[in-house]
C-alpha positions as CSV (number, residue, x, y, z in Angstrom):
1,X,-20.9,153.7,118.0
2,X,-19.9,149.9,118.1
3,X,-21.3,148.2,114.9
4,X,-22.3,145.5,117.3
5,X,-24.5,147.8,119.3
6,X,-25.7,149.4,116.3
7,X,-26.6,146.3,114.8
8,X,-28.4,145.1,117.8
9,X,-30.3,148.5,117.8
10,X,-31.2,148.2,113.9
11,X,-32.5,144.4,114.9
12,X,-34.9,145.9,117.5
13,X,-36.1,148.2,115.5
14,X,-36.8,145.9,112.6
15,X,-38.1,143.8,114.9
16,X,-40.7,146.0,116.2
17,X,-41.6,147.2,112.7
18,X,-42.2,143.6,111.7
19,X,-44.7,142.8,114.9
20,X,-46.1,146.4,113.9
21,X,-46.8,145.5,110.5
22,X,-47.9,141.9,110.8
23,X,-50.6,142.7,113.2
24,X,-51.6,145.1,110.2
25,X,-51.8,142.1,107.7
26,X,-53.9,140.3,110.2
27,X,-57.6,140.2,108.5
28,X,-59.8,142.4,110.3
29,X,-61.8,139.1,112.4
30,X,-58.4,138.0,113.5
31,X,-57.5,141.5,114.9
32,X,-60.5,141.7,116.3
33,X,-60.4,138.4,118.6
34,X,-56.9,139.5,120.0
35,X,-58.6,143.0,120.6
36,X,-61.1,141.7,122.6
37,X,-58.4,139.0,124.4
38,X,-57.0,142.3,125.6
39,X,-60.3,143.7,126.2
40,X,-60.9,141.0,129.2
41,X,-57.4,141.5,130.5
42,X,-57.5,145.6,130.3
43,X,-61.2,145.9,131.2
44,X,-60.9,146.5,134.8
45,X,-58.7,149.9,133.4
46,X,-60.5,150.7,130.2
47,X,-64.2,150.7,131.7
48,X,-64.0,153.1,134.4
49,X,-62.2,155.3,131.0
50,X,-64.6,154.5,128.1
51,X,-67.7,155.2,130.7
52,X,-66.1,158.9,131.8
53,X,-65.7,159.6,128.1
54,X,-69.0,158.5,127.3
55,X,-70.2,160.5,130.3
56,X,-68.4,163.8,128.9
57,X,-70.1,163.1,125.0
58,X,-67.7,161.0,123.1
59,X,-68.8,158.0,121.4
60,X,-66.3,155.2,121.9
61,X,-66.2,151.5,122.8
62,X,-63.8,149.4,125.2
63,X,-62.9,147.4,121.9
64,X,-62.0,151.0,120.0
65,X,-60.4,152.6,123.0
66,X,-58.0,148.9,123.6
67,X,-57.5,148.9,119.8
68,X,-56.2,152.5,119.3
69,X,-53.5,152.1,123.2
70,X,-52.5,149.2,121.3
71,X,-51.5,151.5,118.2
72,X,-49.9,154.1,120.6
73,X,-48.0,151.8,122.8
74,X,-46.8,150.1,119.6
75,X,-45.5,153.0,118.2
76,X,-44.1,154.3,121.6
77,X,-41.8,151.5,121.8
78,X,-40.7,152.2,118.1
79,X,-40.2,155.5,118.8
80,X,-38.2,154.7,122.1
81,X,-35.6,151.9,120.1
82,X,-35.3,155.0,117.0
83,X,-34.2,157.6,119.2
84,X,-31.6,155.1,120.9
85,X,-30.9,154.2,117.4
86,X,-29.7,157.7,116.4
87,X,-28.4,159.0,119.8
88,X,-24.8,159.7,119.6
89,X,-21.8,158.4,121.9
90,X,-21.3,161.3,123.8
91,X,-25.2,162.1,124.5
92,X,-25.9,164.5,122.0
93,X,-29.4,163.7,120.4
94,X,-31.5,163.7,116.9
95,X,-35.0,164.2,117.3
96,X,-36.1,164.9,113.7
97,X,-34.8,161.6,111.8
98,X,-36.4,159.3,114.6
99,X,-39.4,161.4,114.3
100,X,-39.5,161.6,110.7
101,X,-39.3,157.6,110.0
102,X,-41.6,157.0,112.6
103,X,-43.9,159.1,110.9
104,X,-42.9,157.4,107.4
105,X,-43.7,154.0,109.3
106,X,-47.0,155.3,110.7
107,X,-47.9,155.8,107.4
108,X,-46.8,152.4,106.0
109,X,-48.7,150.8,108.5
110,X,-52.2,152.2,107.8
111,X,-51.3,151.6,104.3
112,X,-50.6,148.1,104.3
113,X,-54.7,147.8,105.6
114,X,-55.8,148.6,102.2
115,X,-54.4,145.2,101.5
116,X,-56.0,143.5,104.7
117,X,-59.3,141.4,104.6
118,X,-61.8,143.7,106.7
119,X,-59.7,146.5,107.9
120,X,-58.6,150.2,105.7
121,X,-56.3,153.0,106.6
122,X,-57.7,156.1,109.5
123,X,-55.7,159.1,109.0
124,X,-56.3,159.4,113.1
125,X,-54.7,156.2,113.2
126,X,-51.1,157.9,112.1
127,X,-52.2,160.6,114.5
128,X,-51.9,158.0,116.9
129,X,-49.0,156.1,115.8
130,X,-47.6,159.6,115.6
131,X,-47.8,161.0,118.8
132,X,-47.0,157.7,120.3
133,X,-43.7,157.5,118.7
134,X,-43.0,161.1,120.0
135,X,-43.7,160.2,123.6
136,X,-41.0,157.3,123.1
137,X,-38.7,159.6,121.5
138,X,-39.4,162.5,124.5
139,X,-39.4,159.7,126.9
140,X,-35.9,157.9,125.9
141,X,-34.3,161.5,125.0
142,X,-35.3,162.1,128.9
143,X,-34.1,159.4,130.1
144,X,-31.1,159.5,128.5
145,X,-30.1,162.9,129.7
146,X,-30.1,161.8,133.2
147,X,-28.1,159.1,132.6
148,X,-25.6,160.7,130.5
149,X,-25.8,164.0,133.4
150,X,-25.3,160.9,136.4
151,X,-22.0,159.3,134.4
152,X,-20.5,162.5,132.8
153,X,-17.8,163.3,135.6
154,X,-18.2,167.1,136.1
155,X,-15.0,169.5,136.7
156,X,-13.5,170.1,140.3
């Protein structure tokens, strides 16, 4: 790979890791108001959702369900930029190293909310930093088959 590419691939990455982990410094009022800012933007989708779980026995909020789509999409985009960060030249993939630092970075996050003002580490919380990572890496590995299947020029 081009170290320019790579580098530009290392710098999103980082990047993303940074926004990850400086929304888990935030004290635990802070997060809270940018949850709920979310809240009035998402809540034409999140309370048809939170009243069908409710409706099926499962106690959760809008404010808890926008919270933990935030962790998931955060760490689908992660999980996304470290597959393309490890995917070789000629299309061949890794799936294990992406997934295994996402997993390492998952747990980083919830452990940097001992430190935050009002917030502490969930163990469902890497669940769910987990599995969205994996749908990034699933997602991006997909994606990149077809186009590496569309540009590879196939024998006459």
């Amino acid at each position: 790979m081009k170290p320019f590419i790579f580098f530009i691939k290392l710098t999103l990455v980082v990047l993303t890791l940074m926004f990850i982990w400086g929304n888990s410094m935030m004290p635990g009022e802070l997060s809270s108001k940018e949850s709920e800012t979310m809240l009035e933007v998402l809540e034409p989708v999140v309370e048809p959702v939170v009243e069908e779980l409710q409706e099926r026995g499962y106690e959760v909020t809008e404010i808890f369900l926008v919270r933990k789509m935030a962790h998931f999409t955060e760490f689908m985009i992660l999980g996304a930029l470290m597959f393309l960060l490890f995917v070789k030249p000629d299309g061949r993939s890794r799936y294990i190293l992406p997934s295994m630092l996402c997993l390492g970075a998952a747990m980083i996050d919830e452990g940097i909310q001992i430190f935050a003002m009002e917030r502490g580490p969930a163990l469902r919380d890497v669940g769910i930093d987990f599995c969205g990572s994996l749908i990034g890496i699933l997602a991006t590995a997909l994606v990149v088959l077809i186009v590496y299947s569309i540009l590879t020029p196939r024998p006459r």
